[in-house]
C-alpha positions in Angstrom: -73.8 149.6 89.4 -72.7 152.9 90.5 -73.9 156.6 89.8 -72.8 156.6 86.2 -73.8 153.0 84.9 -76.8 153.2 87.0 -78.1 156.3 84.7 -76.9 155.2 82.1 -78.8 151.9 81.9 -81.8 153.3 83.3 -82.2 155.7 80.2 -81.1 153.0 77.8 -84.0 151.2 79.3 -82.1 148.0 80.5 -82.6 148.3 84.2 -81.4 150.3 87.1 -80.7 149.8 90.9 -81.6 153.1 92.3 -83.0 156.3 91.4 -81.4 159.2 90.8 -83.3 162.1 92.8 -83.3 165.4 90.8 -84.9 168.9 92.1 -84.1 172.3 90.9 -85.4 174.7 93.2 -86.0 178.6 93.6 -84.0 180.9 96.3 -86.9 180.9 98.2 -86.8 176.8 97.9 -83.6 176.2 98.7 -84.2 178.4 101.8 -87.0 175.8 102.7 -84.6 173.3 102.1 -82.1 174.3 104.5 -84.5 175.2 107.3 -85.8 171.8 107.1 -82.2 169.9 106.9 -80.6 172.0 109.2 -77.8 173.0 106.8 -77.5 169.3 105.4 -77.0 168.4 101.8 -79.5 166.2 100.4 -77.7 163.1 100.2 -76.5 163.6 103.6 -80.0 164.4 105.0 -81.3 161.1 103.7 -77.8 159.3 103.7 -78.8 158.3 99.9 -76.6 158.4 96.6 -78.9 160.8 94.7 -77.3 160.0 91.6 -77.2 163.9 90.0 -76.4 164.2 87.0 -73.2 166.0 87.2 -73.1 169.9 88.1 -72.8 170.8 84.0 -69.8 172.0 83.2 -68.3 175.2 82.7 -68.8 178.0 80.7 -66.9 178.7 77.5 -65.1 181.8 77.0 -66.0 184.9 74.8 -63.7 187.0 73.0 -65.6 190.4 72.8 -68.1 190.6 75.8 -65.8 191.9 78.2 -66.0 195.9 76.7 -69.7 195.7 75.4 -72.1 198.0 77.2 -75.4 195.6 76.4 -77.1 198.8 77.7 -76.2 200.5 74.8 -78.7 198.3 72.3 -82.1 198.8 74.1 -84.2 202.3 73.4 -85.8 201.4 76.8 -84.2 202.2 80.1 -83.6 199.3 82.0 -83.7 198.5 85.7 -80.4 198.3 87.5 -81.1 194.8 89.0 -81.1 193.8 84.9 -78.8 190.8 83.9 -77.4 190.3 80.4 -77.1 186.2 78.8 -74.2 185.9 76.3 -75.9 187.4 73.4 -77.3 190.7 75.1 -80.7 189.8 75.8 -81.8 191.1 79.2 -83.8 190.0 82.2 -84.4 192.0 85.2 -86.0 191.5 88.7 -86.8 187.9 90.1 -83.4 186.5 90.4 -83.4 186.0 94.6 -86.9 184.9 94.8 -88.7 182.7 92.0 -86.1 182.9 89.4 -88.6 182.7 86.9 -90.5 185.7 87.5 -88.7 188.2 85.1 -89.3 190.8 82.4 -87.8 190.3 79.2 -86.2 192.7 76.9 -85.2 192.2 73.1 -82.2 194.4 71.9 -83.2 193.2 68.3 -87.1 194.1 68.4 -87.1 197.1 66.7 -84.1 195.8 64.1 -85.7 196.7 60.1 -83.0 195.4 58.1 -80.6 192.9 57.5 -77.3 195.1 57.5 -78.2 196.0 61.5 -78.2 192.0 62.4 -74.7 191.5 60.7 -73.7 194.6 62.4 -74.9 193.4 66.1 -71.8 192.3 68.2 -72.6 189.0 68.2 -70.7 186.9 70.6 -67.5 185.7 69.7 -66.3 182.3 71.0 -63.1 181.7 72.3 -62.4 178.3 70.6 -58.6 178.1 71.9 -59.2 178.3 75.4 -60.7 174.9 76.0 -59.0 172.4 78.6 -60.6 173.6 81.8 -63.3 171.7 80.2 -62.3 168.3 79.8 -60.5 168.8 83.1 -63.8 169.7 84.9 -65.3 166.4 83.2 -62.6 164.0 84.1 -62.8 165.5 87.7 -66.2 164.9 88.2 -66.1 161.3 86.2 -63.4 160.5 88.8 -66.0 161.5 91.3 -68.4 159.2 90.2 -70.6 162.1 89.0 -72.6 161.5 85.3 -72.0 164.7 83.8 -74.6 166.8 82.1 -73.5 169.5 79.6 -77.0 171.9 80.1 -77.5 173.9 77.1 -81.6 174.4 77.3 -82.7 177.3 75.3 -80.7 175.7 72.6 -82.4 177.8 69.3 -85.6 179.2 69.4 -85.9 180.5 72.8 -82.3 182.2 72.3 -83.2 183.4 68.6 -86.5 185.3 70.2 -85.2 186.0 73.5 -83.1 188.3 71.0 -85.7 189.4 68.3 -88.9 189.3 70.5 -91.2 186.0 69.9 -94.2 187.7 67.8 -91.7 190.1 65.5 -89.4 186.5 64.9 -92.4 184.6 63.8 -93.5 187.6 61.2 -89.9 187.7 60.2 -90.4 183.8 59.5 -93.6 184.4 58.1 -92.3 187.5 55.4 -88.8 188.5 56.1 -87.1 185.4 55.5 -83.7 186.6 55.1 -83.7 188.4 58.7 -85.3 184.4 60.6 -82.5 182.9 59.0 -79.6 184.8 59.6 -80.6 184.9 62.8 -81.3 180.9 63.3 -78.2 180.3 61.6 -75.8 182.7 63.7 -77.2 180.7 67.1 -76.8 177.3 65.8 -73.2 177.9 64.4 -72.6 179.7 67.9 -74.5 176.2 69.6 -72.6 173.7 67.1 -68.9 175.1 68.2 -69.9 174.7 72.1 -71.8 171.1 71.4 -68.7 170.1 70.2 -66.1 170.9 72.6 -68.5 169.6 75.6 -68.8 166.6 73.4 -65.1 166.0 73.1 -64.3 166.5 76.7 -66.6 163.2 77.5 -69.9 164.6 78.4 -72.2 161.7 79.1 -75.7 163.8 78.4 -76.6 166.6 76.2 -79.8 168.6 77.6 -80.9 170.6 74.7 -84.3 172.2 74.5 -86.6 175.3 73.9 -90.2 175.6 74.8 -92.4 174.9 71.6 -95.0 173.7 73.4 -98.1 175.7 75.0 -100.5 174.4 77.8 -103.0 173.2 75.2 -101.6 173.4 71.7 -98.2 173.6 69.8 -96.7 176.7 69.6 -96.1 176.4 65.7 -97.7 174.1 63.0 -95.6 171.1 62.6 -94.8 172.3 59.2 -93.2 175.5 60.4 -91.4 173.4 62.7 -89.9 171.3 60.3 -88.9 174.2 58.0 -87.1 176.2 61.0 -86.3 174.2 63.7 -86.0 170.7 63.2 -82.9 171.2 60.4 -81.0 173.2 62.6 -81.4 171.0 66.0 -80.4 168.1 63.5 -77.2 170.0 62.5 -76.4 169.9 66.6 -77.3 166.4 67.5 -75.3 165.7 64.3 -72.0 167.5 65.2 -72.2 165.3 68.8 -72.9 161.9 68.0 -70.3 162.9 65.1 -67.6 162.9 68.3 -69.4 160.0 70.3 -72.5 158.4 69.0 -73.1 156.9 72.1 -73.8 160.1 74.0 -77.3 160.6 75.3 -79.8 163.5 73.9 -82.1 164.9 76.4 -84.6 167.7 75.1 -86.6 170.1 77.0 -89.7 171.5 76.2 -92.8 172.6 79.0 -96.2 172.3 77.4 -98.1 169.7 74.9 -95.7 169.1 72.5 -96.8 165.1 71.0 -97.6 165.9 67.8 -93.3 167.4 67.8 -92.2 163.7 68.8 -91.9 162.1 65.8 -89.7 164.6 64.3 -87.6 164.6 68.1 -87.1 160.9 67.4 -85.7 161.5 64.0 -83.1 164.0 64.9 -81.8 161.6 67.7 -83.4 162.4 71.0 -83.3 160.1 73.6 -85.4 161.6 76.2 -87.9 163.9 76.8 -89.0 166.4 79.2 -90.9 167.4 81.5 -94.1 165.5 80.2 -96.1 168.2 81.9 -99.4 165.8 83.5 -101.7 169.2 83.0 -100.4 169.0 79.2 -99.7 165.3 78.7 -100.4 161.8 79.9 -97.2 160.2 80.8 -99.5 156.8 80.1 -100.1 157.3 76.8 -96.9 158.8 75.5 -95.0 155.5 77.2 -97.0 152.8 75.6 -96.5 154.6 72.0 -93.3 155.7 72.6 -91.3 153.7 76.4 -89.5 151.3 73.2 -87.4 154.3 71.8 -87.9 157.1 74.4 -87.3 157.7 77.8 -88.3 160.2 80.0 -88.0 162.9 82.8 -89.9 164.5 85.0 -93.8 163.5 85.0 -94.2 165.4 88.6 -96.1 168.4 88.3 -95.1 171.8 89.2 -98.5 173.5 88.5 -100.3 170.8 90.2 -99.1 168.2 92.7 -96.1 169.3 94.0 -97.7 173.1 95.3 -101.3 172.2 95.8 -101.6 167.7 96.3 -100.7 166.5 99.4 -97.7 164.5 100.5 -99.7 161.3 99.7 -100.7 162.6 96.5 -97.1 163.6 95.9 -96.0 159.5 96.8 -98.8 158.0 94.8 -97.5 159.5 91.7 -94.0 158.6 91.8 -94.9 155.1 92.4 -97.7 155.3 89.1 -95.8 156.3 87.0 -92.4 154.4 88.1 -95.0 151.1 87.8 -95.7 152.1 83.9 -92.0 152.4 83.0 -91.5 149.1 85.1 -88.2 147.5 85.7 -86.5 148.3 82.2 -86.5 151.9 83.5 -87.0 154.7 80.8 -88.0 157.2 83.4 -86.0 160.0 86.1 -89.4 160.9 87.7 -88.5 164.5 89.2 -90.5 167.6 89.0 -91.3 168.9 85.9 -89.5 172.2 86.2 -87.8 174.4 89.0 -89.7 174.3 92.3 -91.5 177.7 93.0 -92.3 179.4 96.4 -95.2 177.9 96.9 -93.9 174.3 97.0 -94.0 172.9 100.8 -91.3 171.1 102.1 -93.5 168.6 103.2 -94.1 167.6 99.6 -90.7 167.9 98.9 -89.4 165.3 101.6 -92.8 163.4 100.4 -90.6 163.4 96.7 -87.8 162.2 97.6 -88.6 159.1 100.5 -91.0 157.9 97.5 -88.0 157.8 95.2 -85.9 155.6 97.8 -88.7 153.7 99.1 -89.5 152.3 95.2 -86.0 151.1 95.1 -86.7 149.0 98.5 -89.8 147.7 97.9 
């Protein structure tokens, strides 16, 4: 097989011939990394196909960002080291260190009425300019690279990102007029982008928002269902409308079982991270290894910083032994390596990956 029907198999749980190797690491990280390779890629450090899935592909163009001063919507002064996503919302600090360590702002926090949502300059998508797409997927298919379109942050954490979490879920609580236009703007924003990604050839759609917590959902099931489930159904919808046979990853950290069910209905094929401090990887496979595969399994608060490089091996190979040779698992790190990851644990990650596939 190569890269592409190798993945491909290995998530439609009929077999596979290697593993693909997957890490997403920090600035600090991929400092590490290069220290330790001596300015080496990966695959040529370990002369191994890692088997990434693709690079994403690029972004879509907006009509109307290029003269809006995002500034201009938050009462609060903002650092000058503060970047600005497509819709305004604003992050500062963290970015060339551990990327995750950021302060959030919410130009929509202090919003009271409906007229000031429809009056925010929401982005406009420039649905014309769209070839550079397919072109960027048929170039990297010609590679032999299995293409990823990586649209995480796919509703909910865009929707509060903008509103601020606690003032969206009282607005879904008591103001439901203000939750839904708001829900409704981001997925009609999300459907138009699914779609073009989806007609270029993508092979894998990685959806996902965080809905889980360390111990607990982060909404009842019911609430779910009323606000999120429809609208992720109207995405996975629009793409398997272009190509059914497309694969649906979805993202969410945290203990998120009791969502699965409804994740299944909507059309996701795998799930991650499976967070072992959350979840057992055991348990969800033998309810759910027939109809779900997954990714990730490694942990990030756990193993990989504090275990040892044996630790680090002997879970790879446990949990590559409970998926077993139909496949239904990418074991990888079950989100972006932070500073205090060692590279020892690292290189640890990665021979136990190839030496699985040689045993």
């Amino acid at each position: 097989m190569n890269a592409i029907e190798n993945i491909k198999s290995l998530y439609n749980r009929t077999g596979y011939e290697f593993l693909p190797i997957e890490i997403n690491p920090c600035p600090i990280i991929s400092q590490k990394i290069t220290a330790a390779t001596g300015g080496k890629s990966l695959a040529e450090y370990y002369d191994y196909e890692m088997g990434f899935m693709g690079a994403g592909v690029v972004g879509l163009k907006r009509k109307n960002q290029k003269d809006i001063n995002w500034r201009d919507f938050y009462a609060e002064e903002l650092h000058e080291d503060t970047h600005f996503g497509d819709y305004g919302n604003a992050h500062e600090g963290g970015f060339e260190s551990a990327a995750h360590m950021r302060r959030a702002h919410h130009p929509m926090a202090s919003f009271d009425s409906l007229s000031q949502l429809e009056d925010y300059p929401w982005p406009e998508w420039d649905g014309e300019d769209v070839a550079h797409v397919k072109e960027h997927v048929d170039k990297m298919h010609i590679d032999g690279r299995y293409v990823t379109a990586f649209m995480e942050c796919t509703i909910w954490e865009t929707a509060w990102g903008l509103r601020d979490m606690t003032v969206l879920m009282m607005d879904m609580m008591s103001d439901e007029s203000k939750a839904s236009y708001i829900f409704d703007k981001i997925t009609a924003d999300v459907v138009q982008k699914a779609k073009v990604f989806a007609e270029a050839g993508v092979d894998l759609f990685d959806f996902g928002d965080d809905i889980g917590m360390q111990h607990s959902i982060m909404m009842s099931v019911d609430m779910y269902r009323e606000w999120l489930k429809p609208r992720l159904a109207q995405v996975i919808d629009a793409v398997k409308s272009v190509n059914p046979d497309v694969l649906i990853k979805y993202h969410s950290c945290g203990f998120v079982e009791p969502y699965i069910p409804d994740l299944l209905d909507v059309g996701v094929d795998i799930l991650n991270p499976v967070q072992p401090e959350c979840m057992s990887f055991e348990k969800l496979y033998s309810q759910y290894g027939d109809v779900l595969s997954f990714n990730g399994t490694l942990g990030t608060q756990t193993t990989m910083p504090f275990g040892t490089p044996e630790d680090v091996r002997d879970v790879v190979f446990k949990n590559l032994d409970i998926a077993g040779e139909k496949g239904g698992l990418v074991v990888a790190p079950t989100h972006m390596l932070e500073p205090e990851v060692p590279w020892e644990n690292i290189d640890a990650f990665i021979k136990a990956c190839i030496d699985y596939c040689g045993m």
